[in-house]
TORKEPA-462141 format. One record per residue: x, y negated, z of N, C-alpha, C in turn; residue in one letter. Coordinates in steps of 0.1 Angstrom, whole numbers, padded with zeros to 4 digits, always signed. Layout:
XYZXYZXYZA/...
END
This chain:
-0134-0181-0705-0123-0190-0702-0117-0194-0715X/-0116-0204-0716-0109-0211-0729-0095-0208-0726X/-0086-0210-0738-0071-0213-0744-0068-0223-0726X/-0073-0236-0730-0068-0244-0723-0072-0246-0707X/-0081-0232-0699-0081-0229-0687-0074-0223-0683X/-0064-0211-0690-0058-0203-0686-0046-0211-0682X/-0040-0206-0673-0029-0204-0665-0017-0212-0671X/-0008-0223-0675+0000-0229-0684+0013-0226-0679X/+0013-0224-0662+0029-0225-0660+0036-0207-0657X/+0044-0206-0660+0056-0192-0661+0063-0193-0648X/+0060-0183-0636+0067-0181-0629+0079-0173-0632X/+0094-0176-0629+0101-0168-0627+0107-0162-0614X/+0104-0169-0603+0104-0162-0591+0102-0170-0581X/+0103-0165-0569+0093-0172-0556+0102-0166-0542X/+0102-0177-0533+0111-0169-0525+0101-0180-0510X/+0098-0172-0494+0092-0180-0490+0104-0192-0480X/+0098-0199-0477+0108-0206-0471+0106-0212-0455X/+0094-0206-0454+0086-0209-0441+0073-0203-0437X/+0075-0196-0421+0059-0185-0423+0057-0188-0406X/+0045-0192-0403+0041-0184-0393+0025-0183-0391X/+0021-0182-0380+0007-0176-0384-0003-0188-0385X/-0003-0197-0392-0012-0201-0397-0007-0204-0414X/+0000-0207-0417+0009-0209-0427+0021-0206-0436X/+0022-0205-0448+0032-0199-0453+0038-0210-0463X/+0048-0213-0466+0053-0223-0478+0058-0214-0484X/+0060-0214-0502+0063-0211-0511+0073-0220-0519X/+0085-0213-0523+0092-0220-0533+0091-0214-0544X/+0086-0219-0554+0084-0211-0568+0095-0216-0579X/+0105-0208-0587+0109-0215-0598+0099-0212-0607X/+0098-0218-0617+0091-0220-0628+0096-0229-0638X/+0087-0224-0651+0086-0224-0663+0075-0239-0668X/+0075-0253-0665+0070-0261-0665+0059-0265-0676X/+0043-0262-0677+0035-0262-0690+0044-0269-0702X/+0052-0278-0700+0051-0281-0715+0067-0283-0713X/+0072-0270-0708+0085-0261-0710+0092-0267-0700X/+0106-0261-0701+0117-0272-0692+0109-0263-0680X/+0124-0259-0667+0124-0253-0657+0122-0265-0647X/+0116-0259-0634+0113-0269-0625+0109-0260-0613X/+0107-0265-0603+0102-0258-0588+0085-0266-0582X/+0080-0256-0577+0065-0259-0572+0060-0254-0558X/+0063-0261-0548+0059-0259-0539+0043-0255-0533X/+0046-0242-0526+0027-0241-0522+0026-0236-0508X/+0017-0243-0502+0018-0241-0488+0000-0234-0493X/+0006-0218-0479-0009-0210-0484-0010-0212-0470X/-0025-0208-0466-0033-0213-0453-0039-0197-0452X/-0038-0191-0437-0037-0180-0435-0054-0179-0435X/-0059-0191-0432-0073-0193-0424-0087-0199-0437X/-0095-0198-0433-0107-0205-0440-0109-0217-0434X/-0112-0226-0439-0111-0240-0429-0127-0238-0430X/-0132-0239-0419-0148-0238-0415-0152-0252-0407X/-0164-0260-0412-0169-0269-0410-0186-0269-0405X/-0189-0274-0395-0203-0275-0394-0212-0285-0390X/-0223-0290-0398-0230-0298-0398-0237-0295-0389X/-0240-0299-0372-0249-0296-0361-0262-0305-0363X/-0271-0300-0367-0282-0312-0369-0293-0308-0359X/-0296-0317-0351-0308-0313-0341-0322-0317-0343X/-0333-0313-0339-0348-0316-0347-0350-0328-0343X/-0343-0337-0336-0346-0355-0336-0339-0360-0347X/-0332-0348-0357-0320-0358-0365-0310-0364-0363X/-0303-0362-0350-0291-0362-0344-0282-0355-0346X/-0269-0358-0349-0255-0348-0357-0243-0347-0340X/-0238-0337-0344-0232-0333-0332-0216-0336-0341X/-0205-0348-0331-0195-0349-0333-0184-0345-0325X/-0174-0342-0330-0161-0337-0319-0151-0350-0319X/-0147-0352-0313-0131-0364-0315-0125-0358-0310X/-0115-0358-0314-0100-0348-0310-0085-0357-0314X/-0075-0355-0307-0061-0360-0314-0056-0352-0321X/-0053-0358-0335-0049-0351-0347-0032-0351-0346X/-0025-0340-0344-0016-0346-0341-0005-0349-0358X/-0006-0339-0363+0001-0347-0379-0003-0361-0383X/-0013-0367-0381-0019-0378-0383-0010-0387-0377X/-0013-0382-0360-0007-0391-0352-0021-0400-0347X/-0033-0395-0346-0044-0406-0345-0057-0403-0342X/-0066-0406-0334-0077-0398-0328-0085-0394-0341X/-0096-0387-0343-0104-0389-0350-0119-0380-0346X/-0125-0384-0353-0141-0383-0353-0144-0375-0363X/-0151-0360-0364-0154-0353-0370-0166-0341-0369X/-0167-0332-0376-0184-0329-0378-0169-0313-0366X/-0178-0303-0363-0171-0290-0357-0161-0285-0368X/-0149-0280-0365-0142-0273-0375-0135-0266-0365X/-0128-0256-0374-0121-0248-0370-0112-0239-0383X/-0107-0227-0378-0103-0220-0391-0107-0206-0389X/-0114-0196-0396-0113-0182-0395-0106-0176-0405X/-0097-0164-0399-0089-0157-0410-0096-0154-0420X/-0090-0151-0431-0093-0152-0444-0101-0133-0447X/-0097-0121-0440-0106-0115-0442-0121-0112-0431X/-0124-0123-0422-0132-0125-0412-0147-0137-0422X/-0155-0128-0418-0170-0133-0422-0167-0148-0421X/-0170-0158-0427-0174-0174-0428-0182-0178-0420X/-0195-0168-0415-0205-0175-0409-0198-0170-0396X/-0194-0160-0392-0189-0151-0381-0178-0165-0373X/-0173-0167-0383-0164-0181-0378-0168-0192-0372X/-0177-0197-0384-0186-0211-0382-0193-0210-0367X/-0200-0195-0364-0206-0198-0353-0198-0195-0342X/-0189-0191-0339-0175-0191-0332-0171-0206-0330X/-0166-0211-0341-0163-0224-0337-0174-0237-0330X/-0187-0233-0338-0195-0242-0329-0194-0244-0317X/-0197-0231-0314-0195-0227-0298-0188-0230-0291X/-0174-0228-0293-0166-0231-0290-0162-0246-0285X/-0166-0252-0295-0162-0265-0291-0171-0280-0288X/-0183-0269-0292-0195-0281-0284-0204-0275-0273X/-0206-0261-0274-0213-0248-0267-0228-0248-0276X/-0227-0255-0284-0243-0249-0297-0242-0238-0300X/-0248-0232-0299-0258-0218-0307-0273-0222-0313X/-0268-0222-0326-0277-0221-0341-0287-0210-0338X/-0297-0212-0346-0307-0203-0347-0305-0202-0360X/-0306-0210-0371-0305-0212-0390-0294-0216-0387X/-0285-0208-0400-0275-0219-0408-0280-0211-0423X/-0272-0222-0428-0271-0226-0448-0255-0229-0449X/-0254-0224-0460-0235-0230-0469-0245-0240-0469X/-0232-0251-0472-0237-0268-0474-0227-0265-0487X/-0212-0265-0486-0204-0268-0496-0193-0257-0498X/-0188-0259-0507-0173-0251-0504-0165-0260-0510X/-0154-0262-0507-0145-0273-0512-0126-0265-0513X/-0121-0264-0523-0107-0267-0523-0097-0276-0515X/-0093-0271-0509-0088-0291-0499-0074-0290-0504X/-0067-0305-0507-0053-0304-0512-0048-0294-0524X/-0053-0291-0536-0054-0281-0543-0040-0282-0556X/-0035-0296-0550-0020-0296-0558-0011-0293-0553X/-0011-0291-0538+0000-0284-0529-0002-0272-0521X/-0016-0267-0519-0023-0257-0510-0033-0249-0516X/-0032-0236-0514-0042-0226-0518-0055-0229-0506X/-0060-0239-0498-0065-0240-0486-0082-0239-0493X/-0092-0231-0489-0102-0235-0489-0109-0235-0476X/-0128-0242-0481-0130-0247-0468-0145-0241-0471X/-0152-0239-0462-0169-0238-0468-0174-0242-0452X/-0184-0248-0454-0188-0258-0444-0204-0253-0447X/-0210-0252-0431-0225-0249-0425-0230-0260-0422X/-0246-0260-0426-0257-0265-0420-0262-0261-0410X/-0263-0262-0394-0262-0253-0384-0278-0262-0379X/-0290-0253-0378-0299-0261-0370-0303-0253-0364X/-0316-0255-0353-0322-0249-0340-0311-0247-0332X/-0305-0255-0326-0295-0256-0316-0300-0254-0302X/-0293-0246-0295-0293-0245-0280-0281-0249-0273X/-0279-0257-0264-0269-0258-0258-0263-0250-0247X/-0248-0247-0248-0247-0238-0235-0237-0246-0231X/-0223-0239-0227-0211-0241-0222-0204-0242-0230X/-0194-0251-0233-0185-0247-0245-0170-0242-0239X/-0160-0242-0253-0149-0231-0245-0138-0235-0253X/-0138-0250-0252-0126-0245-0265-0109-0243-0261X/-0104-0242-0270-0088-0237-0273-0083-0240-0265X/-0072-0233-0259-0061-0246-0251-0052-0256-0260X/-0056-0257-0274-0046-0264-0283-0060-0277-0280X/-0068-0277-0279-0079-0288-0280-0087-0293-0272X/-0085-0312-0266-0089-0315-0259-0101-0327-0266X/-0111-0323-0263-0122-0325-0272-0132-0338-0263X/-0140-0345-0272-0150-0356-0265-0159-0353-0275X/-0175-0349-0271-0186-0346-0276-0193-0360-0282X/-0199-0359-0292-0211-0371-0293-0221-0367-0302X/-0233-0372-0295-0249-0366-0302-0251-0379-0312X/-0254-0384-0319-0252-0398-0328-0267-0389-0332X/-0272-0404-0340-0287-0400-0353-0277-0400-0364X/-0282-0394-0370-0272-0390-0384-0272-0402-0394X/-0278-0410-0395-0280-0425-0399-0264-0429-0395X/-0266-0429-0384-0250-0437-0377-0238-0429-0381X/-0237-0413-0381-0226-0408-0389-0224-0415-0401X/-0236-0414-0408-0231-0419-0425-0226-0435-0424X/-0230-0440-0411-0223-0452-0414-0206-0456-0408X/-0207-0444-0403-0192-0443-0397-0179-0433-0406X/-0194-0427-0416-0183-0425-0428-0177-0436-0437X/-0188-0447-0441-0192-0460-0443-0178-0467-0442X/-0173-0471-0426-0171-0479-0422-0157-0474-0422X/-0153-0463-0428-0141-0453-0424-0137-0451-0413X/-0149-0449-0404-0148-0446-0389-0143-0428-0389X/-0152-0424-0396-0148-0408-0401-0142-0406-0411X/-0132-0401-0410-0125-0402-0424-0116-0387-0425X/-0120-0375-0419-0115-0363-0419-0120-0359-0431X/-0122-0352-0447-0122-0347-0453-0136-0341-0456X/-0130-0328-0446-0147-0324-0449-0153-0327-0441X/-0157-0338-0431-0167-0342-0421-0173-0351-0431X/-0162-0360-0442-0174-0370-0452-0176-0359-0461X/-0172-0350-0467-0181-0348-0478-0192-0338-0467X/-0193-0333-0464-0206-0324-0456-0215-0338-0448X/-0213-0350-0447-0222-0356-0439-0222-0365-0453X/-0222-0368-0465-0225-0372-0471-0230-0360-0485X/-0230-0346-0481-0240-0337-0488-0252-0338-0482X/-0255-0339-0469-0257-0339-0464-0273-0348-0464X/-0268-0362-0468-0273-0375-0467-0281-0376-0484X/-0271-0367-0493-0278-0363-0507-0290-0358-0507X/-0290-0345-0499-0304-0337-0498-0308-0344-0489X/-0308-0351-0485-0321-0362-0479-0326-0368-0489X/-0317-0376-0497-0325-0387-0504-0334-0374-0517X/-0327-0367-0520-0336-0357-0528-0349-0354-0526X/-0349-0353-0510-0364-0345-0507-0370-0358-0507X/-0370-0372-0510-0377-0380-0508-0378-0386-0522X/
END
């Protein structure tokens, strides 16, 4: 690590300001990199944000739509969910599949890991390649009222395209996604 990766700003203290079980906010005073006192807000995420790419052997991607409610607005996205932070990633991933489409994977692969919001949140995410799908019953949350869709994954990328999908990590995993395709070719 170089001089100029380390660490720049001086905490002098931290006090929380808001907690419950998915989230914590932080108020930090501090010591501002290029001096002069100031305050930095950090909202920490209790959970892994877990994502999954359902790909079926016709090449069809499995979508959730859900009402987002901070948004305020439906939206179109690849499975997610969140597993606590000391709970397996894949243990999660295939929890949430399940849950909310009833797929059971036979393979999965990390696709990505991503930082999400990383000027205001300690939040990370790592997102699955989930194939050899079985379908069962799904189960999801009582916080989520869900609408299924089987698409050819052609049509995802163009509904990332069109900003039909525009959830975060649903485009970057369906446009990693669309990478290692054009690679293998």
């Amino acid at each position: 690590m170089t001089d100029s990766e380390k660490n720049p700003w001086t905490l002098i203290d931290s006090k929380v300001e808001y907690d419950n079980p998915w989230i914590k906010v932080e108020e930090h005073q501090v010591i501002k990199p290029r001096g002069g006192e100031g305050i930095y807000g950090v909202v920490h995420f209790k959970n892994t944000a877990i994502g999954i790419v359902a790909l079926d052997e016709e090449d069809h991607i499995w979508l959730v739509g859900q009402y987002r409610y901070p948004l305020k607005k439906y939206s179109w996205e690849i499975p997610e969910g969140g597993g606590p932070l000391e709970e397996d990633s894949l243990t999660a991933a295939k929890r949430e599949l399940w849950e909310e489409t009833g797929l059971i994977a036979a393979d999965w692969k990390v696709l990505l890991e991503m930082d999400l919001s990383n000027s205001v949140s300690d939040e990370h995410s790592r997102v699955f390649l989930a194939t050899g799908l079985e379908k069962k019953e799904a189960s999801p949350e009582d916080t989520e009222v869900l609408q299924l869709r089987r698409i050819p994954f052609e049509k995802a990328v163009r509904m990332v395209e069109k900003g039909e999908i525009s959830d975060a990590i649903s485009v970057a995993a369906i446009l990693k996604v669309q990478l290692l395709k054009w690679a293998k070719n």
